[in-house]
C-alpha positions in Angstrom: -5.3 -6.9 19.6 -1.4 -7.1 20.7 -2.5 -8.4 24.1 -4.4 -11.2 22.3 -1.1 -12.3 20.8 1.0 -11.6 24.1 -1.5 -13.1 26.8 -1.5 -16.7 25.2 1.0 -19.6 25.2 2.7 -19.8 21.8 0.4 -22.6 20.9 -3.1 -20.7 20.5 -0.6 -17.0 19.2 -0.2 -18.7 15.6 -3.9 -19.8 15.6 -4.9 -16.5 17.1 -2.8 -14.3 14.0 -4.5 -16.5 11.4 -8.0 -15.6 12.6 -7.0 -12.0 12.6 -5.3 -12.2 9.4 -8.9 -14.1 8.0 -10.6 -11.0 9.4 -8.1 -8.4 7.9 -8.8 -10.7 4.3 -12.7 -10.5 4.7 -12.6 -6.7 5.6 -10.0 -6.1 2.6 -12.9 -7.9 0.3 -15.4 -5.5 0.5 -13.1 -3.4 -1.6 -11.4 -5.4 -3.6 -12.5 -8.0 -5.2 -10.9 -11.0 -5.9 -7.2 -10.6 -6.2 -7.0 -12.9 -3.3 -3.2 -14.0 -3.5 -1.9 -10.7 -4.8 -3.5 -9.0 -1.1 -1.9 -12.2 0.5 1.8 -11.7 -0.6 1.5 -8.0 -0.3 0.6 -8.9 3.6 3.4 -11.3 3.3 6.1 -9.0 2.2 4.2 -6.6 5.1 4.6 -8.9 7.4 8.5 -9.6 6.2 9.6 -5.6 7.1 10.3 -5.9 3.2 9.0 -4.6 -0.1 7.1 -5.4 -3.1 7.0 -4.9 -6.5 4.0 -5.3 -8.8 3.6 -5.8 -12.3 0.1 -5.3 -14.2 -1.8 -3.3 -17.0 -3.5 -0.6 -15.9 -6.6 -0.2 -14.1 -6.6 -3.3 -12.5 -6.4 -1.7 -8.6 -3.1 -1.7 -7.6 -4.0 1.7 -6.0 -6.8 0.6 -4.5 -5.6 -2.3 -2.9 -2.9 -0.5 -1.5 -4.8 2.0 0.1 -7.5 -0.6 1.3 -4.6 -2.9 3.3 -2.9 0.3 4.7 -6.7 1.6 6.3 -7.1 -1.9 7.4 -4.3 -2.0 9.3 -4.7 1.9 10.4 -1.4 3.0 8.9 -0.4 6.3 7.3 -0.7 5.9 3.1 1.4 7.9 0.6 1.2 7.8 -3.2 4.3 9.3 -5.5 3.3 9.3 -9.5 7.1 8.7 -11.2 7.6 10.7 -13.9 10.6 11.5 -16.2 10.9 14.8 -14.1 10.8 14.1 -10.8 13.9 14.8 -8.6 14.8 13.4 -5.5 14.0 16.0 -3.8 10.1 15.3 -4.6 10.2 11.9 -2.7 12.8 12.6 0.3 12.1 16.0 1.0 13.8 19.2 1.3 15.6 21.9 3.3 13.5 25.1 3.0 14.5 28.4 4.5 12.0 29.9 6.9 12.3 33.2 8.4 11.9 33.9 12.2 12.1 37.0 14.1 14.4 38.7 11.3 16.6 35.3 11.3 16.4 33.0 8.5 17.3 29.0 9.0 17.1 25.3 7.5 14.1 24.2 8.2 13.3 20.3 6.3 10.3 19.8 5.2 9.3 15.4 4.4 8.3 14.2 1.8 5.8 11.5 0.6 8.6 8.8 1.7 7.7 9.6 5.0 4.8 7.3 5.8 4.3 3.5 6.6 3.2 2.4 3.0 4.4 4.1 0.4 2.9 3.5 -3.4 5.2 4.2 -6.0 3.8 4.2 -9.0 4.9 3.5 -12.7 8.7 3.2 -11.0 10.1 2.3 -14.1 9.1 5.7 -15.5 10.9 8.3 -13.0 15.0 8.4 -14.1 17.8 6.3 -12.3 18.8 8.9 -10.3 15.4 9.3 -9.0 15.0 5.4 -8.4 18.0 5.6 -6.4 16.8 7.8 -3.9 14.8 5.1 -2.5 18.0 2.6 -2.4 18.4 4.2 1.0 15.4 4.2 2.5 14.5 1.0 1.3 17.5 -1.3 2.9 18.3 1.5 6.0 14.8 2.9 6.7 16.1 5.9 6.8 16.3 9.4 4.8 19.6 10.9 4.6 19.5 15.4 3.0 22.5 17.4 3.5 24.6 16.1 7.0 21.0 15.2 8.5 19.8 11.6 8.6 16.2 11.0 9.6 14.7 7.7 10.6 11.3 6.8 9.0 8.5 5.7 11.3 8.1 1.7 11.8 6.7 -0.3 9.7 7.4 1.0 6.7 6.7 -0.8 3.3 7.1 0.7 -0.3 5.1 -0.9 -3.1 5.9 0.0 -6.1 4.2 -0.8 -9.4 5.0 -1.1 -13.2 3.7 -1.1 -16.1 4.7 -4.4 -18.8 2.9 -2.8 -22.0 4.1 0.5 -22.1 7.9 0.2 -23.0 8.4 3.9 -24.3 9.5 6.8 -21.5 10.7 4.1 -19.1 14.1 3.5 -17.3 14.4 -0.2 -16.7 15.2 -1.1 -12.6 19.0 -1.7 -12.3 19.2 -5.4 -10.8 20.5 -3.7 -7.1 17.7 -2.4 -6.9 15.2 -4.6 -7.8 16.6 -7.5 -5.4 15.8 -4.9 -2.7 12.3 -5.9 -3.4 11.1 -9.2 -1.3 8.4 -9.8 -3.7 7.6 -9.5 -7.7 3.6 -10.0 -7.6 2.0 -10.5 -11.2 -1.3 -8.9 -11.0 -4.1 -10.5 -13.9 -7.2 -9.6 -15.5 -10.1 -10.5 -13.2 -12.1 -13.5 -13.8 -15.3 -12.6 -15.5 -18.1 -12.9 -12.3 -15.8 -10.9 -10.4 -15.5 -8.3 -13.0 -19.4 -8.2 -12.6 -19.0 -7.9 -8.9 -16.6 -4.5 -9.8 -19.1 -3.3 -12.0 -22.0 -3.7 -9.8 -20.0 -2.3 -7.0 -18.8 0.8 -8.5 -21.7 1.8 -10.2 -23.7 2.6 -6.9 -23.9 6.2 -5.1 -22.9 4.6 -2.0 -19.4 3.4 -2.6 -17.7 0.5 -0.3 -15.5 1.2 2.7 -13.2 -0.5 4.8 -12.9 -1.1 9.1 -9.6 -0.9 11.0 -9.0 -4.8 11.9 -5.0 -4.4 12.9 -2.7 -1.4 14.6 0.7 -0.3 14.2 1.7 -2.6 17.4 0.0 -5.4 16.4 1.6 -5.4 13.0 5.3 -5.2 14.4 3.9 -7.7 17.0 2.9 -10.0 14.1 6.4 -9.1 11.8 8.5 -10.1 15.1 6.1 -13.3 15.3 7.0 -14.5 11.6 10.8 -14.1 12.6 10.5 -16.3 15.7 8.2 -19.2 13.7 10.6 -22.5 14.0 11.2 -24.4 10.2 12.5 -28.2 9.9 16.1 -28.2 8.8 15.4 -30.4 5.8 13.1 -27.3 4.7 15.2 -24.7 4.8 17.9 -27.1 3.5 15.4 -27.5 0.0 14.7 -23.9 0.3 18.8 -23.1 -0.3 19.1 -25.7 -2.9 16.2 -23.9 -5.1 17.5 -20.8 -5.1 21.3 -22.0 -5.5 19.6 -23.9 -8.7 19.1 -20.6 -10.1 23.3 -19.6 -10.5 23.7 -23.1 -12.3 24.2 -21.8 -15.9 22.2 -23.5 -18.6 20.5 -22.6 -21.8 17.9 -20.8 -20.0 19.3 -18.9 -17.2 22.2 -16.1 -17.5 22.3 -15.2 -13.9 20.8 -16.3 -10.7 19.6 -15.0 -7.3 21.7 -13.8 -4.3 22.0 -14.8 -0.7 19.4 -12.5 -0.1 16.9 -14.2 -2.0 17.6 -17.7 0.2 16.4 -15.5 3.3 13.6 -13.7 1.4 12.2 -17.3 0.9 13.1 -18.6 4.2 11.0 -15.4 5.8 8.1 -15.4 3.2 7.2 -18.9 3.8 7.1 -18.4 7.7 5.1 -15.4 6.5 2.6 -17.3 4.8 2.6 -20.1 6.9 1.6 -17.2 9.6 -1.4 -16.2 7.5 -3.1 -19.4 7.9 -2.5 -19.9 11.4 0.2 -22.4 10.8 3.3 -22.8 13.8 5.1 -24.7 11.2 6.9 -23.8 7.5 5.9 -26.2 5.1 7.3 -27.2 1.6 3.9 -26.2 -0.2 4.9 -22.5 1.4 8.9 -22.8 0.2 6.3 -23.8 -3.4 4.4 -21.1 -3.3 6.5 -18.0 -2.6 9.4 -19.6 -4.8 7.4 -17.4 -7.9 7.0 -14.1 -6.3 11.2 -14.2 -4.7 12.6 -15.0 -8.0 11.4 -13.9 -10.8 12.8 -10.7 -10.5 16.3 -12.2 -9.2 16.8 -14.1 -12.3 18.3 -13.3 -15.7 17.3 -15.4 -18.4 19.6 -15.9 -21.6 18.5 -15.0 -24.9 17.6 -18.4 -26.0 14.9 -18.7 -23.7 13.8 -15.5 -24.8 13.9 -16.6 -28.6 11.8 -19.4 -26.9 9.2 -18.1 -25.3 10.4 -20.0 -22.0 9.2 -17.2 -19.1 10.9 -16.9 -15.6 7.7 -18.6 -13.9 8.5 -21.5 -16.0 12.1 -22.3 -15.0 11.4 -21.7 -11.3 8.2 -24.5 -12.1 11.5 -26.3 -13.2 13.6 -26.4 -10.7 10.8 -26.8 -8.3 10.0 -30.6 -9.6 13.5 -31.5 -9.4 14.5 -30.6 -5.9 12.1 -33.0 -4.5 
């Protein structure tokens, strides 16, 4: 697969990534269904080196999706339940002491960070100190115990999930930490024939499985791909302007995005112009991704609360202004 993105002139490699990225979305489908742009922008953020963060009730197949994308693309899948008492320790791993021929040493044993996607679920339920033990590995891919610093294995992409109902036993995200997430994806109720198509799926002995459509090479092919994709100055121009919008106090917004969240657009929109074969950012892209890169970069005031006016609805906002 990496030689069919190396062997062509960089015409035909953006067409040739779309078609793989339409066979990665047809195999994904015969597990999940529907939930077509929330498998997208996970494969965007994927696709950005970056992370994502998903809110949803539960049962809607956040695991499942997960899982499905990461044996799609033949990668190495952990899962870490957050819970009030889990340490550190539990995600990063630890130093254990082993015994050889009458000496005893160190000897560290991983934890579940130490994979290429990582689910973490119900974050908002394991403590601060907990949360912060992915600070690290989420902005230097790396794992640091004791003196020792150990370098997780490329790519490497935590999603982490949590839950908007259940308020009680939670420890809100600090805002560091969630503008180390690239993405907040919104995950809804499925539409009512494709809840049928769960049903009828999940009720049969023989339950649906999923092909390998992408490697690890391929997929850090593909990442350094959406890096090198061109964009039109005027675009990446609007793209700043939105996102600069956002630190313009009014009676709706407290406090804006950073810097980062100018490139996180700027990459997600190559991203996405990548999965449909594109060579070229467009403004519908810098639209589209607009949602999931700041939602969760924005404060709103409590007017807006009082309101009912929602993040999604300023960003619509400053969208049809900046033309």
């Amino acid at each position: 697969m990496a030689s069919d993105l190396n062997s062509r002139d960089i015409t035909q490699t953006y067409k040739v990534a779309g078609d793989m990225f339409a066979t990665l979305s047809n195999e994904i489908g015969k597990v999940v269904v529907g939930q077509k742009e929330t498998v997208e922008q996970i494969i965007i953020a994927i696709l950005c080196n970056g992370h994502a963060l998903v809110e949803s009730n539960p049962g809607l197949g956040k695991t499942l999706t997960i899982s499905t994308i990461s044996k799609s693309m033949d990668l190495n899948f952990s899962r870490i339940q957050c819970t009030p008492d889990l340490m550190p320790a539990d995600i990063t791993g630890t130093n254990i002491i082993e015994e050889s021929d009458g000496h005893k040493q160190f000897k560290f044993e991983p934890g579940p960070i130490f994979a290429n996607i990582v689910l973490a679920d119900e974050i908002n339920r394991a403590s601060p100190k907990t949360q912060s033990a992915l600070l690290e590995a989420m902005q230097e891919k790396q794992i640091t115990i004791g003196n020792d610093t150990y370098l997780l294995e490329q790519p490497f992409f935590i999603l982490a999930t949590q839950n908007p109902i259940e308020m009680e036993g939670t420890f809100p995200l600090p805002e560091a930490q969630l503008d180390r997430f690239l993405l907040k994806i919104l995950l809804e109720y499925p539409k009512y024939e494709e809840e049928i198509e769960i049903v009828d799926r999940y009720t049969r002995s023989v339950m649906p499985s999923v092909g390998k459509v992408l490697n690890k090479n391929t997929l850090i092919d593909l990442q350094k791909l959406t890096r090198d994709m061109p964009v039109a100055d005027d675009i990446r121009n609007r793209a700043i302007k939105i996102v600069m919008s956002t630190r313009v106090k009014n009676e709706f917004i407290e406090y804006g995005a950073s810097p980062r969240a100018s490139i996180g657009l700027i990459l997600a929109a190559k991203a996405r112009a990548l999965l449909q074969g594109r060579n070229f950012v467009s403004n519908e892209d810098i639209d589209a991704m607009a949602y999931p890169i700041l939602r969760h970069r924005m404060i709103l005031t409590f007017e807006s609360e009082r309101k009912g006016v929602t993040t999604d609805q300023v960003i619509r906002n400053i969208l049809e202004k900046i033309k």
